[in-house]
PyMOL Python script that loads the backbone (N, CA, C, O; Angstrom):
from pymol import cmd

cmd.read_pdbstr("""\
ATOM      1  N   UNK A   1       0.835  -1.174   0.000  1.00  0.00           N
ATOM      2  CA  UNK A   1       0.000   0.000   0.000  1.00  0.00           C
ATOM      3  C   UNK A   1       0.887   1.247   0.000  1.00  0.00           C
ATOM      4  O   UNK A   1       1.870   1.358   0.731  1.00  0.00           O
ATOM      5  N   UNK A   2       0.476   2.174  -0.865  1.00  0.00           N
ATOM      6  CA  UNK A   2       1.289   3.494  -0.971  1.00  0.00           C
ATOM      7  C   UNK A   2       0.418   4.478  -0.374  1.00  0.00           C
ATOM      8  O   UNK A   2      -0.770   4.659  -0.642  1.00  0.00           O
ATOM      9  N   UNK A   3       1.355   5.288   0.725  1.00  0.00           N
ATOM     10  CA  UNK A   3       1.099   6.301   1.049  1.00  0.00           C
ATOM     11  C   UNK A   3       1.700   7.960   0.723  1.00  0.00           C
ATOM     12  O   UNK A   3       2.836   8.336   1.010  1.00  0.00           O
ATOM     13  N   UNK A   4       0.782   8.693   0.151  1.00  0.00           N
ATOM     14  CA  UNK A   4       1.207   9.926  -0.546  1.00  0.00           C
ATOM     15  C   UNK A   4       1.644  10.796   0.122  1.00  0.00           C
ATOM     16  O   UNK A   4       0.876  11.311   0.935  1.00  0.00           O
ATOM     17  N   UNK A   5       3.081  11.297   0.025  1.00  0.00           N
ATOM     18  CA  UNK A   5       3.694  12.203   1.548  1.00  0.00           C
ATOM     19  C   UNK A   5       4.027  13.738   0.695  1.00  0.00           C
ATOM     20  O   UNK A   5       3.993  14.903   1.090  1.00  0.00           O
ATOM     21  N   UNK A   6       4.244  13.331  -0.190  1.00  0.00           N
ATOM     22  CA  UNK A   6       4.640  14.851  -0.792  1.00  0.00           C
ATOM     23  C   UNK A   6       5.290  16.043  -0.169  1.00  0.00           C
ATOM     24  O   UNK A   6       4.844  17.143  -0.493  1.00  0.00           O
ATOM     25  N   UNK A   7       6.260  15.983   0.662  1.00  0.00           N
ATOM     26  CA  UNK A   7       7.203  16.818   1.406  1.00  0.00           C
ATOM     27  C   UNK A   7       8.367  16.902   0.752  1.00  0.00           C
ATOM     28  O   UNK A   7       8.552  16.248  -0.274  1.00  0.00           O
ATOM     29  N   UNK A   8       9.302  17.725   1.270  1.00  0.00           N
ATOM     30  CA  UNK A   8      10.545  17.787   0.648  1.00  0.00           C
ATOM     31  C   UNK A   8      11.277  17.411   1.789  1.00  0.00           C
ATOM     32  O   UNK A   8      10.898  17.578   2.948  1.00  0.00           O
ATOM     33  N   UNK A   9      12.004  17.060   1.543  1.00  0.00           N
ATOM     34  CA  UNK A   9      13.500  16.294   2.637  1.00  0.00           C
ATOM     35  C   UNK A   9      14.219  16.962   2.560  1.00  0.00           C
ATOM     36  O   UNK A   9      14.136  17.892   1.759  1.00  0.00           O
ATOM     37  N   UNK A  10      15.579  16.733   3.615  1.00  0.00           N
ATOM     38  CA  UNK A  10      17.211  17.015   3.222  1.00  0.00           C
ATOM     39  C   UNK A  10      17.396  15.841   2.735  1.00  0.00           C
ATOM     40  O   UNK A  10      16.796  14.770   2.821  1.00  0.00           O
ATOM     41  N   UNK A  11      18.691  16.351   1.999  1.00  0.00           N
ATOM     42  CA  UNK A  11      19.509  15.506   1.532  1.00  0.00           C
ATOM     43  C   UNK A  11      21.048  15.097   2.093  1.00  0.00           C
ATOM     44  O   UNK A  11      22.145  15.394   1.619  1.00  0.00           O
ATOM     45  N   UNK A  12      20.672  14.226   3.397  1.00  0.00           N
ATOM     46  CA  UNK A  12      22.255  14.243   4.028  1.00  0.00           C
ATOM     47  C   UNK A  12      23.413  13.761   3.473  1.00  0.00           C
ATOM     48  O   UNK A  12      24.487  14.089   3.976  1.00  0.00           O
ATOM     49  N   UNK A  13      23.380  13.179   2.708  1.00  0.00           N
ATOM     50  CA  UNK A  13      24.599  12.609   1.966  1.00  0.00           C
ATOM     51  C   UNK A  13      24.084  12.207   0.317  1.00  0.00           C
ATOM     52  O   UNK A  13      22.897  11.900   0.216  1.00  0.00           O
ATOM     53  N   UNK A  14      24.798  12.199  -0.770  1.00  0.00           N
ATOM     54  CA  UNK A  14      24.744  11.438  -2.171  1.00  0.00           C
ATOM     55  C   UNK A  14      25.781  11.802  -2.886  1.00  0.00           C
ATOM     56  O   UNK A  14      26.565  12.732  -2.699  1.00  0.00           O
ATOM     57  N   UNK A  15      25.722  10.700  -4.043  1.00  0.00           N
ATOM     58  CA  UNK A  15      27.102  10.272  -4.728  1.00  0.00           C
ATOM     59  C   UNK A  15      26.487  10.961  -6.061  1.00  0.00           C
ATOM     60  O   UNK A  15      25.368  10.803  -6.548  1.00  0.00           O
ATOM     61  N   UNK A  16      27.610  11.811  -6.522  1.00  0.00           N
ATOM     62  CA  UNK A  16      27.641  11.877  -7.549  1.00  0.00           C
ATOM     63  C   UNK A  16      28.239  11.449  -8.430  1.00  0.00           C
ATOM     64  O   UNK A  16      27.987  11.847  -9.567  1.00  0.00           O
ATOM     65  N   UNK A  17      29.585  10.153  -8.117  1.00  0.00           N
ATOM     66  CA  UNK A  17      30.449   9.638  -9.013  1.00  0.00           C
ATOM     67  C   UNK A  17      30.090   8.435  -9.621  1.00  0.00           C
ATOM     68  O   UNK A  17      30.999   7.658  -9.915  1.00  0.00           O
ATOM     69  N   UNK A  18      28.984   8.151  -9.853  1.00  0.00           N
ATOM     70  CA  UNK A  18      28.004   7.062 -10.902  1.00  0.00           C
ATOM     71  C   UNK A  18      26.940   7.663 -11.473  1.00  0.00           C
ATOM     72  O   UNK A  18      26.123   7.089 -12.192  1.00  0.00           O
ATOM     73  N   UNK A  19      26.926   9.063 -11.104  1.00  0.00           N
ATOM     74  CA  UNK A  19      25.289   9.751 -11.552  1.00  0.00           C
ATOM     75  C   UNK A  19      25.115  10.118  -9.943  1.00  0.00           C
ATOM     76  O   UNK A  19      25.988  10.085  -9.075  1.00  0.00           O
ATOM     77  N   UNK A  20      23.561  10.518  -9.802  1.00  0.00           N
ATOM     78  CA  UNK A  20      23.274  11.504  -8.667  1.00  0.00           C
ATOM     79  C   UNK A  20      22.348   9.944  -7.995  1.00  0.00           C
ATOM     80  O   UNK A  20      21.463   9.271  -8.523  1.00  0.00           O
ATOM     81  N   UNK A  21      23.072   9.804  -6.579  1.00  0.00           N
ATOM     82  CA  UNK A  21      22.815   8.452  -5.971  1.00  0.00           C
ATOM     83  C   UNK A  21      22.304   8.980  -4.718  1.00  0.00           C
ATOM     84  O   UNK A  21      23.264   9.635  -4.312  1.00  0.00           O
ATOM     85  N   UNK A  22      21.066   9.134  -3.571  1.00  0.00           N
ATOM     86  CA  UNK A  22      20.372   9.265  -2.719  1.00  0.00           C
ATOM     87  C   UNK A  22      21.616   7.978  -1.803  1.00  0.00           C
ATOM     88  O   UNK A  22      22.072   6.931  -2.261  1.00  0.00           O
ATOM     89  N   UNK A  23      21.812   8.512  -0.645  1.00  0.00           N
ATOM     90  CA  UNK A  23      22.165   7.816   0.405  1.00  0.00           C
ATOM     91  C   UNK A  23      21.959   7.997   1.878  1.00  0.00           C
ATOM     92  O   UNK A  23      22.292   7.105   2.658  1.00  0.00           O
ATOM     93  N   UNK A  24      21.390   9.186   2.310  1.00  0.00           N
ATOM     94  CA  UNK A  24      20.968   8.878   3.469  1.00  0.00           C
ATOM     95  C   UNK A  24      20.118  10.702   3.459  1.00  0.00           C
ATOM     96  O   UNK A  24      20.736  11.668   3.013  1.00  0.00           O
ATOM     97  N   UNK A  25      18.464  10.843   4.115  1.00  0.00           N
ATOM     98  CA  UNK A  25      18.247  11.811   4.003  1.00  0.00           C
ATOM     99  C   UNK A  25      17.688  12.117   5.156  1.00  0.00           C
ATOM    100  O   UNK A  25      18.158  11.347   5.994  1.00  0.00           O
ATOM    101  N   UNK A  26      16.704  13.055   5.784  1.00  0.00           N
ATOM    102  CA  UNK A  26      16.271  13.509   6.931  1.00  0.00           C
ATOM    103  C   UNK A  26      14.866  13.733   6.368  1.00  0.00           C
ATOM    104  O   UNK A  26      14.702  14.187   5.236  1.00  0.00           O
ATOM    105  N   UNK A  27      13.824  13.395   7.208  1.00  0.00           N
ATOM    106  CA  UNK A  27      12.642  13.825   7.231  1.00  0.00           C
ATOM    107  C   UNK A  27      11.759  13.806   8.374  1.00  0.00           C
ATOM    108  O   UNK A  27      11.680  12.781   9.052  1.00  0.00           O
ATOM    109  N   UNK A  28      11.106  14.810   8.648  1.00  0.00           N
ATOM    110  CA  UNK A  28      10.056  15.050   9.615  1.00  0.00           C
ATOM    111  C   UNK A  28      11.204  14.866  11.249  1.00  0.00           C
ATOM    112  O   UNK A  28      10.913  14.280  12.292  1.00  0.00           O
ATOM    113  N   UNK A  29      12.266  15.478  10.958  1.00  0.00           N
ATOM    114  CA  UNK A  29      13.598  15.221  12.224  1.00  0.00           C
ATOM    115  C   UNK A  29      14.542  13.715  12.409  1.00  0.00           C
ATOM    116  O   UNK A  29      15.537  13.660  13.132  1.00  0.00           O
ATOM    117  N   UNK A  30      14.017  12.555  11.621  1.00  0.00           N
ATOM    118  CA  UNK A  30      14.701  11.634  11.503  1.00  0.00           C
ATOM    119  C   UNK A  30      15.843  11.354  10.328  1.00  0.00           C
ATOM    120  O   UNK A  30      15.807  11.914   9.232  1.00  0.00           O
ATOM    121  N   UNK A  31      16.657  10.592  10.648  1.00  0.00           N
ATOM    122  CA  UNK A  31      17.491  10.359   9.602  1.00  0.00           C
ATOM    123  C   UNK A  31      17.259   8.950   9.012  1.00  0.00           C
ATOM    124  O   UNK A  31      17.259   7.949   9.728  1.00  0.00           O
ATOM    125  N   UNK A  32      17.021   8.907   7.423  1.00  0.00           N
ATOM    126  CA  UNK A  32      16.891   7.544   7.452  1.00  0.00           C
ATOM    127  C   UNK A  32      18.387   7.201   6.267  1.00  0.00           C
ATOM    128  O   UNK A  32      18.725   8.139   5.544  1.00  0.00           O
ATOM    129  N   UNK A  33      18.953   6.232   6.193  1.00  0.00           N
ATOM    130  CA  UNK A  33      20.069   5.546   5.745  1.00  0.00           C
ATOM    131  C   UNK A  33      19.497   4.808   4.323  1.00  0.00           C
ATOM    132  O   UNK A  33      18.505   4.084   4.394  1.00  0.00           O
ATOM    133  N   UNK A  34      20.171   5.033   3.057  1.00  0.00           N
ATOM    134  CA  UNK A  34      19.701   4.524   1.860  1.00  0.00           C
ATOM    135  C   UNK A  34      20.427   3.231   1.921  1.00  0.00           C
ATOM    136  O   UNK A  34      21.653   3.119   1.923  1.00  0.00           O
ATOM    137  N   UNK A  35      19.530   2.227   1.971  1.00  0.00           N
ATOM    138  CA  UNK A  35      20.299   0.838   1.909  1.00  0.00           C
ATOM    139  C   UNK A  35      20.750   0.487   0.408  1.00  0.00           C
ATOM    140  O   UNK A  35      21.863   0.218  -0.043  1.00  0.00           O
ATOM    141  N   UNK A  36      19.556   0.580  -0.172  1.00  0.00           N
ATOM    142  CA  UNK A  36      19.429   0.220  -1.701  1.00  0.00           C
ATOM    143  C   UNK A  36      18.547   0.768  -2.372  1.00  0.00           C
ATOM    144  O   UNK A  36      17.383   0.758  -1.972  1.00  0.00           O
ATOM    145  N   UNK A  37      18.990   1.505  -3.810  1.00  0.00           N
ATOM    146  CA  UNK A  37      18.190   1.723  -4.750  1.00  0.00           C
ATOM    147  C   UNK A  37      17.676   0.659  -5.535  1.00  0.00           C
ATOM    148  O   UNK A  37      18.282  -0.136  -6.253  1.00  0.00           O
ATOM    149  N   UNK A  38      16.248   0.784  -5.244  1.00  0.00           N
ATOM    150  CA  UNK A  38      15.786  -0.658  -6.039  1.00  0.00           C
ATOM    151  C   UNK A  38      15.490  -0.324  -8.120  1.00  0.00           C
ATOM    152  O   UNK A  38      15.609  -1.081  -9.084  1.00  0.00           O
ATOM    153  N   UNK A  39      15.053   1.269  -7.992  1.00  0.00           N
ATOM    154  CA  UNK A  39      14.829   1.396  -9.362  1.00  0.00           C
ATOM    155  C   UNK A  39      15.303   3.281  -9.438  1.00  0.00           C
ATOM    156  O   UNK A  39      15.089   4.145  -8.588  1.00  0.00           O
ATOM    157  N   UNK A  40      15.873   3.381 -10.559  1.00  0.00           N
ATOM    158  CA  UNK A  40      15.784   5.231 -10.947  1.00  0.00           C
ATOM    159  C   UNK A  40      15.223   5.121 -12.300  1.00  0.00           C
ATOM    160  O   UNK A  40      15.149   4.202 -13.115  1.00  0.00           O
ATOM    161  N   UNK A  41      14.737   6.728 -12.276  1.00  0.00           N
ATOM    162  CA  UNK A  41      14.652   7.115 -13.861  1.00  0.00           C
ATOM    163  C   UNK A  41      14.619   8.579 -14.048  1.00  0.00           C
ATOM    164  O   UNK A  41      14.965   9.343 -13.147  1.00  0.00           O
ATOM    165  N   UNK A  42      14.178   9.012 -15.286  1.00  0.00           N
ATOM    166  CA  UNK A  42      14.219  10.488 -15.205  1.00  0.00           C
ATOM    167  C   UNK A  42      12.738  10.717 -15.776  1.00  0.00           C
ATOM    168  O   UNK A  42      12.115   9.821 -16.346  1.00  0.00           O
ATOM    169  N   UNK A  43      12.126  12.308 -15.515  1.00  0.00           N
ATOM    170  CA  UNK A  43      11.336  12.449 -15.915  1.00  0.00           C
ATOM    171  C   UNK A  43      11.463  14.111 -16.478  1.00  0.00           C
ATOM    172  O   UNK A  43      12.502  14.771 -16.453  1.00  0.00           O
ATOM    173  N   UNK A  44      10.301  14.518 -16.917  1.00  0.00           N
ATOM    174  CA  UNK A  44      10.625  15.737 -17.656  1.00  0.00           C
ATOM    175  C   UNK A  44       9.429  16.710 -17.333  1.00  0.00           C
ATOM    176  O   UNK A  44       8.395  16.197 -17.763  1.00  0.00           O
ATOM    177  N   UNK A  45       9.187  17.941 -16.726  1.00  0.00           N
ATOM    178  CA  UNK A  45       8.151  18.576 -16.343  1.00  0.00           C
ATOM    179  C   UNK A  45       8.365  20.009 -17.025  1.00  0.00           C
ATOM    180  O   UNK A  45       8.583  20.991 -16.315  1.00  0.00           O
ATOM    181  N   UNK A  46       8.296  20.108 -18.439  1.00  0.00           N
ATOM    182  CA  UNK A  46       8.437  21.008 -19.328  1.00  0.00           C
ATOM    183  C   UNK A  46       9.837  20.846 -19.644  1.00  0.00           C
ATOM    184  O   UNK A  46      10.224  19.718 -19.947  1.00  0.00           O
ATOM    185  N   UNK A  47      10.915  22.121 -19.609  1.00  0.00           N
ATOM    186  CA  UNK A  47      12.027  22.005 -19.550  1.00  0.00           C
ATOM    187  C   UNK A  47      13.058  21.664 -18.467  1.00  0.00           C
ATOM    188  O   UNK A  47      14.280  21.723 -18.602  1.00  0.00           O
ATOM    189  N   UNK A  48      12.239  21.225 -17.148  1.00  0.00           N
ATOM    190  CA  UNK A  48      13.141  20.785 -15.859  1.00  0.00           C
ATOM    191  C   UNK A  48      12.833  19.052 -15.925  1.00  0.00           C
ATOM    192  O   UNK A  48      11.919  18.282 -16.220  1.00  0.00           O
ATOM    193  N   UNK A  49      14.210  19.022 -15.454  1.00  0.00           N
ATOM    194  CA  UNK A  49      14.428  17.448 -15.152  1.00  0.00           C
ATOM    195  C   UNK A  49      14.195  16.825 -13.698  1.00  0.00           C
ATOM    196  O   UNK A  49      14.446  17.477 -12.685  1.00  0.00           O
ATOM    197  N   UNK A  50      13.725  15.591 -13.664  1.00  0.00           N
ATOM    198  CA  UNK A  50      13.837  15.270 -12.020  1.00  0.00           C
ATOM    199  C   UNK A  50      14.048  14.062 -12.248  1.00  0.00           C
ATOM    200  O   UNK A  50      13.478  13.557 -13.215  1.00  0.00           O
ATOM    201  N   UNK A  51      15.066  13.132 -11.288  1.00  0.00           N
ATOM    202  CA  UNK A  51      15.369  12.753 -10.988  1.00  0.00           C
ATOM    203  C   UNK A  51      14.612  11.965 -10.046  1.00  0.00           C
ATOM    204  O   UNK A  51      14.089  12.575  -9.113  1.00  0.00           O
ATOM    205  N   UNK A  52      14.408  10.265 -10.154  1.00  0.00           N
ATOM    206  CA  UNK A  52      13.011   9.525  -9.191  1.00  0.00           C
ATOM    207  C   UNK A  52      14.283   8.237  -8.748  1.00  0.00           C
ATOM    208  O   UNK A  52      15.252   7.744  -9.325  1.00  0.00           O
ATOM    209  N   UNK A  53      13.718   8.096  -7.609  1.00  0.00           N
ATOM    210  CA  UNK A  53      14.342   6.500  -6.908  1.00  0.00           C
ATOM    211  C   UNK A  53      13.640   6.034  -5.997  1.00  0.00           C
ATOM    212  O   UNK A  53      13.066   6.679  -5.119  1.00  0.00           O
ATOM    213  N   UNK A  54      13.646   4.562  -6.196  1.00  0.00           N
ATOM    214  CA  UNK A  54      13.007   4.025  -5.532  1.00  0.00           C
ATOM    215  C   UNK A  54      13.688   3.386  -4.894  1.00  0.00           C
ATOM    216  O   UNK A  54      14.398   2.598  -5.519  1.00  0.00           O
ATOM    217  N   UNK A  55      13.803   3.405  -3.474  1.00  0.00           N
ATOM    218  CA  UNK A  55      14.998   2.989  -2.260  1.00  0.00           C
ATOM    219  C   UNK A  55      14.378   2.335  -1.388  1.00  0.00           C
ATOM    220  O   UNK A  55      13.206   2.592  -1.116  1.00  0.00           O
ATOM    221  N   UNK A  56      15.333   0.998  -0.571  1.00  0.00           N
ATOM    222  CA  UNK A  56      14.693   1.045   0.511  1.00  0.00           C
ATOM    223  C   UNK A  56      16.283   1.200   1.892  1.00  0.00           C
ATOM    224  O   UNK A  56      17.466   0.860   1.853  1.00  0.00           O
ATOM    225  N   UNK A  57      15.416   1.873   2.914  1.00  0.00           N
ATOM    226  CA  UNK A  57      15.724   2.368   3.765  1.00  0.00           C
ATOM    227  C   UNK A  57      16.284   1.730   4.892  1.00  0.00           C
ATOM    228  O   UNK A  57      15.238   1.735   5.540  1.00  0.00           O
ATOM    229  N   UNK A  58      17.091   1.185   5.648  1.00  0.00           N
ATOM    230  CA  UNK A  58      18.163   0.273   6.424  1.00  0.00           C
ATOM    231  C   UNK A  58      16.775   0.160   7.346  1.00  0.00           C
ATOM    232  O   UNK A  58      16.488  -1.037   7.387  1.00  0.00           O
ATOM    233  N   UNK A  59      15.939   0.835   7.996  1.00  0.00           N
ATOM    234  CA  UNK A  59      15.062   0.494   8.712  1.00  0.00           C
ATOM    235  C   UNK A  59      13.883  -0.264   7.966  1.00  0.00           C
ATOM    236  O   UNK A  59      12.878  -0.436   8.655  1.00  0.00           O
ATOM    237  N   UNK A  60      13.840  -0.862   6.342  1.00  0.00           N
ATOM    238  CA  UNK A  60      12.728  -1.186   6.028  1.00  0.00           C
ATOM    239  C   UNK A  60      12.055  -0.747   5.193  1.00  0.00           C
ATOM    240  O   UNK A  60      11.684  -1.488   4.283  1.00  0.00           O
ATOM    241  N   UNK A  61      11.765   0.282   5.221  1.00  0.00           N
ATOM    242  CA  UNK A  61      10.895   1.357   4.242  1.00  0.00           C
ATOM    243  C   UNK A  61      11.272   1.366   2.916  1.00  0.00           C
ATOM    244  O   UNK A  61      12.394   1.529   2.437  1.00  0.00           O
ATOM    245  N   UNK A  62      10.022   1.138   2.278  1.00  0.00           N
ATOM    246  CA  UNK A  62      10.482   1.601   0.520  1.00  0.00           C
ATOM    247  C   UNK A  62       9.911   2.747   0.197  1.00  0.00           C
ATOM    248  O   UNK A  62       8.855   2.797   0.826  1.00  0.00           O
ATOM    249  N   UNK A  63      10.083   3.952  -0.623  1.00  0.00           N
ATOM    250  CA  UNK A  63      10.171   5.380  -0.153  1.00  0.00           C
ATOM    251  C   UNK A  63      10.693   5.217  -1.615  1.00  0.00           C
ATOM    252  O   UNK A  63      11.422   4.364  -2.123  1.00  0.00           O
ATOM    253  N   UNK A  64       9.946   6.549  -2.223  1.00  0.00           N
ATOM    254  CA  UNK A  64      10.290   6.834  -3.623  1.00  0.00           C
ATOM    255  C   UNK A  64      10.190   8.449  -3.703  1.00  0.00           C
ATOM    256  O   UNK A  64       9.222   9.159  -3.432  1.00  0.00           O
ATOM    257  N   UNK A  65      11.452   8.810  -4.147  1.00  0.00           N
ATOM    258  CA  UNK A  65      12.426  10.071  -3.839  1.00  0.00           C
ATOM    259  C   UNK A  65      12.362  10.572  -5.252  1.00  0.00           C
ATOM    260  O   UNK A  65      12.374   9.752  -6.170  1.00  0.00           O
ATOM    261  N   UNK A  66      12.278  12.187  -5.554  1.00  0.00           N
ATOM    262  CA  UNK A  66      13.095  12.812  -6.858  1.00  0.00           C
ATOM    263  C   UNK A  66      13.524  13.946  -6.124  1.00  0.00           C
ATOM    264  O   UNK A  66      13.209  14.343  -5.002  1.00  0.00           O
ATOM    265  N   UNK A  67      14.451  14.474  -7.139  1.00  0.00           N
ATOM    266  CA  UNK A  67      15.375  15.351  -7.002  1.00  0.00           C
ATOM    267  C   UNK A  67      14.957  16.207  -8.394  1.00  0.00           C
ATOM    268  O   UNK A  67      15.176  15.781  -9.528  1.00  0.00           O
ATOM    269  N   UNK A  68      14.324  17.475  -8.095  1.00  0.00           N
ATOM    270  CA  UNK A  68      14.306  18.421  -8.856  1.00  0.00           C
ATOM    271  C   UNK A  68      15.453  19.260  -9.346  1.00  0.00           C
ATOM    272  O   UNK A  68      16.223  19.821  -8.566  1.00  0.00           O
ATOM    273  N   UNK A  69      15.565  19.344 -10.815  1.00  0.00           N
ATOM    274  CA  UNK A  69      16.612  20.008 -11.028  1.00  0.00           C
ATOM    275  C   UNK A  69      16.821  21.670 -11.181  1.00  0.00           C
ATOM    276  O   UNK A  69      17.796  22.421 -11.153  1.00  0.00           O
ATOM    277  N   UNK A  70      15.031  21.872 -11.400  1.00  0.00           N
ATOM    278  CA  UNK A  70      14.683  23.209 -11.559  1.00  0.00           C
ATOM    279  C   UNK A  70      15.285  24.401 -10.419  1.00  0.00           C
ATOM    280  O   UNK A  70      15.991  25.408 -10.384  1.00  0.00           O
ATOM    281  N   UNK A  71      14.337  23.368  -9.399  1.00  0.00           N
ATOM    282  CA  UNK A  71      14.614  24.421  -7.679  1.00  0.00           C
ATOM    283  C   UNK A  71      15.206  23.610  -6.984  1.00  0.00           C
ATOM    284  O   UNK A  71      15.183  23.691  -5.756  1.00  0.00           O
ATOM    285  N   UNK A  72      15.953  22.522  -7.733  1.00  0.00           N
ATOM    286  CA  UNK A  72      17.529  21.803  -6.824  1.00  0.00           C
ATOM    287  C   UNK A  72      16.728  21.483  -5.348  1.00  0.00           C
ATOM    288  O   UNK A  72      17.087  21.903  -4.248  1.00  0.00           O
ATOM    289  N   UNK A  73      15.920  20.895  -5.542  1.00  0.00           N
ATOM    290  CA  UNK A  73      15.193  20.110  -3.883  1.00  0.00           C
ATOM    291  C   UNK A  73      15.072  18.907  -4.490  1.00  0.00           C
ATOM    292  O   UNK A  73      14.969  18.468  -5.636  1.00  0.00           O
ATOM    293  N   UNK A  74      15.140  18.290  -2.786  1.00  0.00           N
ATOM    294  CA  UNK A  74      14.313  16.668  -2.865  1.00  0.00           C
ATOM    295  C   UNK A  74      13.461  16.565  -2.682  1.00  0.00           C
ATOM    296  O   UNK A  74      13.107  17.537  -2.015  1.00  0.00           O
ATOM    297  N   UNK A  75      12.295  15.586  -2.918  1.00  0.00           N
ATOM    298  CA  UNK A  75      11.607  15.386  -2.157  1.00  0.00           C
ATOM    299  C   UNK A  75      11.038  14.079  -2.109  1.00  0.00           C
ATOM    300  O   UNK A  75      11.294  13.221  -2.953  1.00  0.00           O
ATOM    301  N   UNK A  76       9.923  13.831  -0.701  1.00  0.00           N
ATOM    302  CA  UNK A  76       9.488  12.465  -1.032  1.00  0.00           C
ATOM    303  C   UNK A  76       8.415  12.347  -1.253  1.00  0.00           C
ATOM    304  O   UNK A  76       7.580  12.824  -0.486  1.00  0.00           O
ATOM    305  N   UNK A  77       8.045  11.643  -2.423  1.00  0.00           N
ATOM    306  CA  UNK A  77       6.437  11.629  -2.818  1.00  0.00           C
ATOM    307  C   UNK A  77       6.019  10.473  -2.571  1.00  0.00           C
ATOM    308  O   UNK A  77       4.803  10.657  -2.627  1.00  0.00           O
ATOM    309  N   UNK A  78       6.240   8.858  -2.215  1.00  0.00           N
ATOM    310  CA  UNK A  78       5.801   8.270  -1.155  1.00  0.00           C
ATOM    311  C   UNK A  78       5.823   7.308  -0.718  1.00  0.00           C
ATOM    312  O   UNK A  78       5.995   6.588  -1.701  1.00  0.00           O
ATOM    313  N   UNK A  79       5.752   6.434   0.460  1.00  0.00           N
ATOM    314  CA  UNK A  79       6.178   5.605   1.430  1.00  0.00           C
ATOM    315  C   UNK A  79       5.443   4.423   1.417  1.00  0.00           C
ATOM    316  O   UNK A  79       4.423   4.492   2.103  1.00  0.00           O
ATOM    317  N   UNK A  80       5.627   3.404   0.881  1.00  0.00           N
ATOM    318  CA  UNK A  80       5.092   1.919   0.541  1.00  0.00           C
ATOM    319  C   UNK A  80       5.314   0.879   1.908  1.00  0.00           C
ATOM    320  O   UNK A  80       6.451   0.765   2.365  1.00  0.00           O
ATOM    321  N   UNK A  81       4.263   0.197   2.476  1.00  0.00           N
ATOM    322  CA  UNK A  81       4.062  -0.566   3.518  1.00  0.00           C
ATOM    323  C   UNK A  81       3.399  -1.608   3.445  1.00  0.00           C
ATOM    324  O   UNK A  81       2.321  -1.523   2.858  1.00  0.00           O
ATOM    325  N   UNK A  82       3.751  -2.736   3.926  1.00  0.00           N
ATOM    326  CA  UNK A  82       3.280  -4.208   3.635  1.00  0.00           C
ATOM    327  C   UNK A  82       1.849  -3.986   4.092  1.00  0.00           C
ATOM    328  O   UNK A  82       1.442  -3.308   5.036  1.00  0.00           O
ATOM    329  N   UNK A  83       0.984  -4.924   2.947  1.00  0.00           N
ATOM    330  CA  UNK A  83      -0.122  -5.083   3.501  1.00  0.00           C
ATOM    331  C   UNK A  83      -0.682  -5.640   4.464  1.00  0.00           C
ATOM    332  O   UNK A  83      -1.894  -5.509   4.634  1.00  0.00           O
TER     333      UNK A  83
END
""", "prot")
cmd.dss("prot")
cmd.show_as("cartoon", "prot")
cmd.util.cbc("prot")
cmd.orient("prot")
């Protein structure tokens, strides 16, 4: 089940030496740790690019992230939980 969070995060740490890689971010005062990217892609919202991943999180969570290139934010649009 997906839940729609639509906030923006920090971005505490990412790699840019394979492409732009999510590794550990902050939200709502927690820190969560990028275990694994399970999927990326790009998308296109006129002439700005964003950047989507689908991660899951050392605590569990699968959480699907972009990175706007327009206004250079993250954010998370939303948080998947076993049924």
């Amino acid at each position: 089940m997906a839940t729609e969070i639509l906030e923006p995060v920090e971005m505490v740490s990412w790699s840019r030496g394979a492409g732009l890689v999510p590794c550990r971010f902050r939200w709502r005062g927690r820190v969560y740790r990028v275990s694994r990217v399970n999927a990326s892609w790009e998308s296109r919202e006129g002439s700005v690019r964003r950047f989507h991943f689908m991660v899951r999180t050392s605590s569990g969570d699968t959480c699907e992230l972009h990175f706007d290139a327009g206004d250079m934010r993250w954010m998370l649009d939303c948080v998947y939980s076993d049924p």
